[in-house]
N, C-alpha and C positions, 0 to 999 in steps of 0.2 A: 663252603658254607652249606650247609643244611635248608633247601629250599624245599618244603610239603606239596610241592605241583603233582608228586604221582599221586597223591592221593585224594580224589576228586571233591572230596565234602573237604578239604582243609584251603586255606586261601592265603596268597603270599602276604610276605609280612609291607610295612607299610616301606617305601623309597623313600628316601630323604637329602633328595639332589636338587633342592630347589635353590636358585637364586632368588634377588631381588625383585628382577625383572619377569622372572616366570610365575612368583607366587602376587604380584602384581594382575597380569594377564590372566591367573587359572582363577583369583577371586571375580576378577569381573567378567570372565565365561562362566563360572558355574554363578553367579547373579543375574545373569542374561538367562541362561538354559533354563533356571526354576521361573522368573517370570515368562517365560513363554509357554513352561508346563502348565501356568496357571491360567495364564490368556487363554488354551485351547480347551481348558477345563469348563469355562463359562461358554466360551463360545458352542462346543458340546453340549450342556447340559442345561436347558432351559429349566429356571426353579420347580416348576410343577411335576419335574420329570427327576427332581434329586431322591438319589436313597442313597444308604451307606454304602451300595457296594459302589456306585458307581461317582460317589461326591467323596467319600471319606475314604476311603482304600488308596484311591488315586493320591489323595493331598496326604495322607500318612507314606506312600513311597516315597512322595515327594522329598519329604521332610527327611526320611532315614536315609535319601543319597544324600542330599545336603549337607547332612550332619556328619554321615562319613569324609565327606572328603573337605567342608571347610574347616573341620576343627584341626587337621594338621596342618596346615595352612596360617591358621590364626597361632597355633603351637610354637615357634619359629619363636616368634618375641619372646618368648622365656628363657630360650636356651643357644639359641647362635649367637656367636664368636661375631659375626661379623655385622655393625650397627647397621647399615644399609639393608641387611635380611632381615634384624630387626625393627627397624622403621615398615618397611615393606609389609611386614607380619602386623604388628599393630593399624597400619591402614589398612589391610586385609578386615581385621576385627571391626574396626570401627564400620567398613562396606559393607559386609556384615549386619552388624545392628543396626545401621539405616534401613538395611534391605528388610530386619525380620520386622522393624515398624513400622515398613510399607504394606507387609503382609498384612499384617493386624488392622490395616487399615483399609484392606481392599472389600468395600460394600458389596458387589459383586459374589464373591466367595460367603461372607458373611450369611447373605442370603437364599445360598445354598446349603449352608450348616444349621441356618436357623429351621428351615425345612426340613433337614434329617433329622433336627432335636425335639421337633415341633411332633413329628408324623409317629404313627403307632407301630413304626419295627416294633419286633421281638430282637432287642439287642441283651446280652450279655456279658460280664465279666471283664475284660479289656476292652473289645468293642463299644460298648453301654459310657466307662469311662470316657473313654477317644472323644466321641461327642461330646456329652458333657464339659469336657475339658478344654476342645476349642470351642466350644459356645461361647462358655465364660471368660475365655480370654479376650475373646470378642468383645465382648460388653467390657472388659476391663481395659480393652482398647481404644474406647469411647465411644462405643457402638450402644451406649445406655446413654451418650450425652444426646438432648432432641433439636438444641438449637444450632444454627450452623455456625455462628461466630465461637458458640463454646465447643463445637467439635475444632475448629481451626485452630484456635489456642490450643487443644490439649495436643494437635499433633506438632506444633510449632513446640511445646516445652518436651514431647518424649525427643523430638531432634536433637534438645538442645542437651537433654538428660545423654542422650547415646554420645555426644561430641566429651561433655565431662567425665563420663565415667574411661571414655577411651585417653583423656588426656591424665588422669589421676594414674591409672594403670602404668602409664607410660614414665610419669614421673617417680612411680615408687620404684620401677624397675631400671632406672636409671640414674638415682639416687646417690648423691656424690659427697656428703657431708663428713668431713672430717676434722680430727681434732689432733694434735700436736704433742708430744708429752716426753719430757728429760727421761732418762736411766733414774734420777732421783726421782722424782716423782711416780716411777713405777716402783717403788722399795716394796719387795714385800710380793711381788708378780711370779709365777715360776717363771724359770729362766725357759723353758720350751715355748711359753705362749710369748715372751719377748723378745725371741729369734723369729716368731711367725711375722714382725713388726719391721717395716721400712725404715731406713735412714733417710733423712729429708737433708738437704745439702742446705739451704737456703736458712732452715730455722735450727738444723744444728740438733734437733728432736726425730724420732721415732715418729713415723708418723701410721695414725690409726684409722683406717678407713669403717667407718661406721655399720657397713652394711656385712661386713668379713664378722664373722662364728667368732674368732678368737678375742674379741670385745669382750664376749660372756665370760671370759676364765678370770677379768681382771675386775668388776666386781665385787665379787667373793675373798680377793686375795690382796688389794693395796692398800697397804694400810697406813695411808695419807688420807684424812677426809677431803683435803681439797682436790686429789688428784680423784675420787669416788664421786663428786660432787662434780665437777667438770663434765666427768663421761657420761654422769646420769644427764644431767641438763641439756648437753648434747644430744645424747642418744633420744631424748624426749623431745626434744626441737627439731628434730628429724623432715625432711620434707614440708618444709612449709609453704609450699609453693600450691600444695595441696590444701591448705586449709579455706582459700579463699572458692574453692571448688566446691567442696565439703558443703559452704556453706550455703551457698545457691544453688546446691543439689536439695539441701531440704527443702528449701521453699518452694523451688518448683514442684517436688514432689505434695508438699500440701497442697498445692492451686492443683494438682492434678485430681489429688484423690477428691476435693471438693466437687469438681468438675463433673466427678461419676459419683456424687452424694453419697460421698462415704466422712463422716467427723473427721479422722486423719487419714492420715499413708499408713500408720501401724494398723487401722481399720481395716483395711483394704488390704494389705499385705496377710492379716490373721484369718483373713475369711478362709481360705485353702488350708490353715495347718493346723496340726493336732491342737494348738492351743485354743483358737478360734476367736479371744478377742482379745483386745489391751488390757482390759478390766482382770481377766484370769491369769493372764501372764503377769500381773503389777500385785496382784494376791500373791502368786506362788512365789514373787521374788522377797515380798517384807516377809515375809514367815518365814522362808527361807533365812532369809537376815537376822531375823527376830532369835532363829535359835543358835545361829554363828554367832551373832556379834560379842555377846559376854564371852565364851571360847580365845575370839579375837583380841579383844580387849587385856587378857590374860596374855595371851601370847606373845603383845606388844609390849606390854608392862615386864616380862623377862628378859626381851631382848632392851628395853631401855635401862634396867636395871645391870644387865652383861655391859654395856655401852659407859652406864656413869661410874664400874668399879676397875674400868680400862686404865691401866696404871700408862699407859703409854698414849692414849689419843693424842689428838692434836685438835681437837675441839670439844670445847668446856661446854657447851650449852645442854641443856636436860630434856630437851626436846627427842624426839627420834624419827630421823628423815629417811626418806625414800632410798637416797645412797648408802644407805647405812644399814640397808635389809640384810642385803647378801654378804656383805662384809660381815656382821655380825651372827648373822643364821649359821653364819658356816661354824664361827667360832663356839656358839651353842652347841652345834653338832658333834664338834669335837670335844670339845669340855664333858659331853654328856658321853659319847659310846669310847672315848679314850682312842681314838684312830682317825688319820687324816684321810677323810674321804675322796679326798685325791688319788689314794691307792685303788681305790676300786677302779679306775678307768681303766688301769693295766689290763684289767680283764675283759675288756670290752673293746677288740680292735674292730673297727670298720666291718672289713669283708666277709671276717668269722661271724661276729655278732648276724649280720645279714642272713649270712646261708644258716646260722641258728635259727634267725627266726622262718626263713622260709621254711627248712626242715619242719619246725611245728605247725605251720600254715599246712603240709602237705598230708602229716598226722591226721592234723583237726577236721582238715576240710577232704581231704580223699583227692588230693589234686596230687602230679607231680607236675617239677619246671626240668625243660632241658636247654643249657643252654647252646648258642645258636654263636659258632666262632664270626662273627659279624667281618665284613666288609664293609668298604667306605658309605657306600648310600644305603646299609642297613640302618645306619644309626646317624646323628646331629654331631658326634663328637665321640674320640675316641675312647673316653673314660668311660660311653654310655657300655650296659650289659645288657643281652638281648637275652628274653628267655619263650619257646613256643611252653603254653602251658597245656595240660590234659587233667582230664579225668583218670586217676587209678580204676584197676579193675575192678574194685568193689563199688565204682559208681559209674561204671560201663563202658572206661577208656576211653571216652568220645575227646579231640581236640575241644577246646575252651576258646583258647586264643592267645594274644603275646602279651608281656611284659619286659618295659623298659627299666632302668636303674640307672640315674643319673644323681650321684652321693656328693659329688665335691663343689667347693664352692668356687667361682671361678666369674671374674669379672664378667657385669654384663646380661649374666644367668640371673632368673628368677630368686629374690633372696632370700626364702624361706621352706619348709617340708610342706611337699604336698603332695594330692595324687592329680593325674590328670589324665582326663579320660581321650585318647587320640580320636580312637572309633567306637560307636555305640555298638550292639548286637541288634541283632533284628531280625526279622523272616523277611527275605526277598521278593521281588514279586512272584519268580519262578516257584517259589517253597523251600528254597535250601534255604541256609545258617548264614548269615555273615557274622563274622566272630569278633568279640572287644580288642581294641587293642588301648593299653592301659599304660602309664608313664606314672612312675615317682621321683619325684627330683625334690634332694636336699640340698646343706648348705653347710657341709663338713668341712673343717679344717684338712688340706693338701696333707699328703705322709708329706714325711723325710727320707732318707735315704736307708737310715736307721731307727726310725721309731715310726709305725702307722699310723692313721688319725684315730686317735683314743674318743669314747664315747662315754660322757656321764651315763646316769640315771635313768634322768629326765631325757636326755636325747638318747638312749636304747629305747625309752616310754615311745618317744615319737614318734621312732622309728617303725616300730611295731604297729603303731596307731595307723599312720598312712599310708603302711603294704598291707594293711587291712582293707582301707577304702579299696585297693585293688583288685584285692581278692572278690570282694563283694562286686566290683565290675566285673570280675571275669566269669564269676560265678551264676550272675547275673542270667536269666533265661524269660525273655519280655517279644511280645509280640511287636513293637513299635518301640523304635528307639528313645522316644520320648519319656517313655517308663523306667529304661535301661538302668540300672544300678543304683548307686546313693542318687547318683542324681536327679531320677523318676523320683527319688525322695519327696516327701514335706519336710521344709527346710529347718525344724523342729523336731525331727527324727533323724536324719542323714547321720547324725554323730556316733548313733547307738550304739551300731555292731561295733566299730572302733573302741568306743569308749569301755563297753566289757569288755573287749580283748586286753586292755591296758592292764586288767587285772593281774594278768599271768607273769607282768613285771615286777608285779609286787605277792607274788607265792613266792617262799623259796625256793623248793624244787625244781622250779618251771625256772625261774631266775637262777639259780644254779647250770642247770641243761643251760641256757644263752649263754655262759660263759667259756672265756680261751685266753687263760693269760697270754702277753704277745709275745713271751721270751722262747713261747714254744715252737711261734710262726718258721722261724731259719734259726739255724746259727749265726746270721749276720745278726739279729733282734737280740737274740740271746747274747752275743757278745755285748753290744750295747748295753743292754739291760744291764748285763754284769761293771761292766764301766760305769756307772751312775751306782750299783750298791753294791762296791765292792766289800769282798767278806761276808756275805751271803748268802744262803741256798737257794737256788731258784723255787722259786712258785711253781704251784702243782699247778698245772691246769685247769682244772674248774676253781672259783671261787670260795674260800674257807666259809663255814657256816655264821664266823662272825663278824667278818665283812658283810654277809649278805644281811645279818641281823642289822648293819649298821644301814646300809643302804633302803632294808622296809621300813628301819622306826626312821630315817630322813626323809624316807619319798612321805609319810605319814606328816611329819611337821612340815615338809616343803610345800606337800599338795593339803594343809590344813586348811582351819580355816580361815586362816588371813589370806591363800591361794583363791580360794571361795568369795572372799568378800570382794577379792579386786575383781573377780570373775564375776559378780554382781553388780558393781559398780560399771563395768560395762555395758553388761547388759541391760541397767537403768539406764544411761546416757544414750545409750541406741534407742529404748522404748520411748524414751522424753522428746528428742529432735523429731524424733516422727509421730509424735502424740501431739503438736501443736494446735494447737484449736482457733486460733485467729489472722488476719494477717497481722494484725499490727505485732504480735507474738515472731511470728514467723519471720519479718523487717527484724524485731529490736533484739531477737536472744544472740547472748554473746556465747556459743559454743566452747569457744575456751575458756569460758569463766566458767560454767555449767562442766564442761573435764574433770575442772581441776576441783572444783568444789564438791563435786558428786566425789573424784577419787579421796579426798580428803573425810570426806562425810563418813563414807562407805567401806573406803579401804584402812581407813584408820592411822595413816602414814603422814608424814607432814611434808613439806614442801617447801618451796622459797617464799612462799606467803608467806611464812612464819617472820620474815626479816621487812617485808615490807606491806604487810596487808593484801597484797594482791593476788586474785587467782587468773594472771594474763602469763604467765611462764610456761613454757610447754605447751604442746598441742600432741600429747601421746596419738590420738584419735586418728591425727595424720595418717598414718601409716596402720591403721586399722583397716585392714581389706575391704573386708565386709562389707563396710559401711558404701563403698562403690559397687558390689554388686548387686543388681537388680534384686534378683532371685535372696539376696540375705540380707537386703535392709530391713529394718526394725527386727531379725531373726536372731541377734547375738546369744538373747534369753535362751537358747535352741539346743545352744552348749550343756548348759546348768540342765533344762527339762530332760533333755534325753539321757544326760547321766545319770540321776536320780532313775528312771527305770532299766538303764545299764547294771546298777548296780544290786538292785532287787534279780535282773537277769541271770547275773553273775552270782550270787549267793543263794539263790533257791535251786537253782539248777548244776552249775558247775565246780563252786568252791568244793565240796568235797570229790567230782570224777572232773580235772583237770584234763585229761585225756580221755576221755569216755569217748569213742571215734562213732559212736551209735548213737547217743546224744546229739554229737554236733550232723552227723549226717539229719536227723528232724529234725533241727534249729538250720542248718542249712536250707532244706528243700520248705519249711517252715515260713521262715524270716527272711535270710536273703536270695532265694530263688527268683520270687517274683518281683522284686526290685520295690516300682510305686505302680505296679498294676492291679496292687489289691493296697488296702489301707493299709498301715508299716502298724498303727497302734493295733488295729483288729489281729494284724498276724501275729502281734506279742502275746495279746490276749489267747488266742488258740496257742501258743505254744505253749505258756505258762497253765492255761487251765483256769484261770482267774484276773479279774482289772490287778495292772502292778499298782506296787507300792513304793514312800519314801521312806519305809521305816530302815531298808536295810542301809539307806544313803547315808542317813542321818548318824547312825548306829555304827558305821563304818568309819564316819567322819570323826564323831563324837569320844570315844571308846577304845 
């Protein structure tokens, strides 16, 4: 294996030989070693005597070791094989987040940053930040509350907030729900996603484990309502173990934000992000609404209208339900470009689509990847791909740092696309570079022996969306870890860079280049393929122009906006739970009735109300991440805000130089160089030359 040791500025990649018992032991050495850095810090430095270099320099190393080495550490529960490493990892996390409310809580320190924030440095740029930044976390820590019973409550509910959100995490990622289903009942399934399906001995059925990729293929394709209607109700009841969690996370978060005199938690959460308060994010979502919902309302009324001249249903009623989306959209789709969109995945295998897109990441962004033939403790498992990444020579070759790739779905594993940041960047104390290391882990269906994991659309979109967020870590060049990447983000921007890149799934040309039919991969594929369409000529290689036409005007009806309005209804159900304004509010709301009645409202789809009045079925929100992470409660809106100047990004600047490599190097050292160590809306602002706009969103959506 390729280890960078000879080369003094590059640093080895991360080990990953940990057990139970050691990641046990290194959480509560490296929780000891930081309080004691902190103790000598006071002890050291009597208040009259704090300045930045000697209060703030110290407790920002402090923080960039910490953050190096417990975020792999806490890492472990997403992605090991073995539950005892994963138990071990989530009590890591959760030691963790005691530890950093003890921080926030130490008077002592406090009153050492209040003096650096207080006193007349000449600070600037990141420095100026830093302060600022742990001041107010300070004060957001209850260092604004004056009495001592109400500071004791607010540390007694962030304790109790860190136990919930570590137990919710641990429940989705462990998440066991499944549902049962005949060969009849799948009529209408490809036969490939019902080989992916278990035989159950006991019930004589397939059995579908709810948190497995291969769920999504049977939506779209069963054309039983009661067998659609099953999986949706399921899939929406999902985790409900979490709901009771959910709900006494809001309310302590309202007695918190009360605490530090703020109206709600969305108050309190808005002060730091581009939006800045509940009031303007609750404007920009009705308007928003205001000009989807007729769009929406159409769009419903064609597919109820495809639904009631179904010469075959098996349900009479004129209504049109939530299970009936994907079953019938897909049918729209076909009926409209005359081709079963199911063809297009052929084009889209796994590992080619992958190295496509990094190839255009290396384009865009002047990086390359090499990869790194890994050995056992380079990586968690051996599916993962190791890659050291660099600078090309036109951006001065310097190493970057690593990236991991962890694609398949695999009991136990985190069950969703993400990116995750291993290690932050930072300047050492000495002045060299410690470099990101960066992880994406999806949740692809296994190959076969003879056919790869095929990728829709939507999951190439994803794909591309979340080795985005990577790129933007690696690329990422921040004085203090804390700034480092999307994650230095405001949690109302972090989506951005992503979300224009999404664009280039929906150009042709660009969506052409990602293409590789899979008959091309071997001749084993290629034999295959030929056995399923015998009398054939195989597929060219790249994807025909009117497959891809089929695929923009679908991603355009998929991601319309009825995709928008449920992306709204979201984000109102996030902004309302944490917009509570009383207690007796905060005791009596019923969050699953608020779900289901907002998704009904909002998203314009019906539900099992329809049969019995009630909106207590489902608790989709469950399994809404977000909503348990600190950093992105009440931030769902954050989605929708930063798309809309995504997409002003994308159409004033790139839609017509798609590869302009000049361009994206200023929108790189622009936008995501300096991660959240300058304002992310000011750096749009300079790069665009002008405040963005929603006309091009709107016009995009619309049109």
């Amino acid at each position: 294996m390729f280890k960078p040791n000879k080369m003094p500025e590059i640093q080895y990649c991360v080990e990953f030989s940990a057990t139970s018992a050691s990641i046990t032991t290194g959480a509560e050495r490296l929780v000891r070693a930081s309080r004691c850095e902190r103790d000598e810090l006071v002890q050291d430095i009597a208040p009259e005597w704090a300045t930045f270099a000697n209060v703030m320099v110290p407790l920002a190393q402090m923080e960039n070791d910490f953050a190096a080495k417990s975020r792999v550490l806490s890492f472990y529960r997403h992605v090991s094989v073995d539950p005892d490493i994963r138990a071990a990892s989530a009590n890591a996390q959760a030691l963790f987040d005691d530890f950093d409310a003890e921080c926030w809580r130490r008077e002592d320190i406090f009153e050492l940053v209040a003096v650096v924030y207080h006193n007349s440095e000449e600070l600037t740029g990141e420095s100026k930040l830093l302060v600022e930044t742990w001041y107010h976390r300070f004060l957001k820590s209850g260092f604004g509350i004056r009495d001592a019973a109400g500071r004791e409550r607010f540390e007694e509910i962030q304790r109790r907030l860190s136990v919930i959100h570590a137990e919710s995490r641990e429940n989705l990622g462990h998440c066991t729900d499944e549902i049962f289903l005949s060969l009849e009942e799948l009529e209408g399934v490809p036969e490939f996603t019902v080989k992916q399906l278990e035989y159950d001995d006991s019930s004589g059925k397939l059995r579908l484990d709810l948190s497995n990729p291969a769920h999504r293929n049977i939506l779209p394709s069963a054309s039983k309502s009661s067998t659609r209607k099953q999986l949706f109700l399921a899939s929406d009841a999902r985790c409900g173990v979490n709901v009771p969690l959910i709900k006494e996370a809001v309310q302590l978060r309202y007695e918190m934000a009360k605490l530090l005199g703020f109206d709600s938690y969305a108050a309190l959460q808005l002060q730091s992000r581009v939006a800045k308060t509940p009031e303007r994010v609750r404007e920009f979502l009705l308007d928003l609404q205001s000009k989807l919902r007729p769009c929406g309302l159409a769009a419903v009324q064609k597919l109820r209208d495809l639904k009631r001249n179904d010469a075959d249903k098996d349900d009479e009623s004129d209504e049109f339900f939530h299970w009936d989306y994907d079953y019938y959209h897909s049918r729209l789709l076909k009926s409209q470009l005359s081709v079963d969109r199911s063809q297009t995945r052929e084009y889209f295998p796994l590992q080619s689509t992958t190295s496509a897109i990094m190839g255009l990441f290396s384009e865009l962004f002047g990086i390359r990847f090499i990869e790194i033939r890994a050995v056992e403790d380079d990586v968690w498992h051996p599916n993962v791909q190791l890659f050291s990444v660099y600078n090309d020579a036109t951006h001065g070759g310097e190493f970057l740092g690593y990236l991991y790739l962890d694609l398949l779905h695999r009991d136990g594993k985190y069950p969703s696309e993400s990116c995750f940041n291993l290690e932050p960047g930072f300047t050492r104390k000495d002045g060299t570079r410690h470099y990101p290391s960066t992880a994406l882990l999806c949740a692809f269906s296994e190959p076969t022996p003879t056919k790869p994991s095929l990728l829709g659309h939507f999951e190439v979109t994803t794909l591309l969306h979340e080795l985005g967020h990577c790129i933007h870590d690696l690329v990422s060049k921040t004085q203090h870890s804390r700034f480092h990447g999307r994650q230095g983000l405001a949690a109302d921007f972090g989506e951005l860079p992503s979300q224009m890149l999404e664009y280039w799934c929906r150009t042709p040309s660009q969506l052409k280049a990602l293409s590789y039919h899979y008959s091309h991969l071997s001749p084993a594929h290629l034999a295959a393929w030929q056995e399923e369409n015998e009398g054939k000529a195989q597929p060219e290689p790249e994807i025909p122009d009117e497959l891809i036409q089929v695929l923009t005007q679908a991603g355009r009806s998929t991601l319309g906006p009825l995709f928008h309005l449920d992306q709204m209804h979201r984000a109102s159900f996030d902004l309302t739970v944490h917009q509570i304004a009383s207690e007796e509010e905060a005791e009596y709301l019923d969050i699953t009735v608020l779900w289901n009645a907002s998704r009904k409202e909002m998203g314009l789809l019906d539900g099992q109300e329809v049969f019995d009045g009630n909106y207590t079925h489902g608790n989709g929100y469950a399994t809404t991440t977000h909503l348990m992470m600190p950093d992105h409660a009440a931030g769902y809106y954050g989605y929708l805000y930063s798309k809309v100047y995504a997409a002003d990004l994308f159409y004033s600047e790139f839609h017509d130089h798609p590869r302009d490599a000049e361009r994206f190097k200023r929108y790189r050292q622009c936008v995501l160089e300096s991660g959240g160590s300058r304002d992310g809306f000011q750096n749009l602002v300079d790069f665009l030359g002008r405040e963005p706009s929603g006309d091009a969103f709107c016009h995009s959506l619309l049109n």
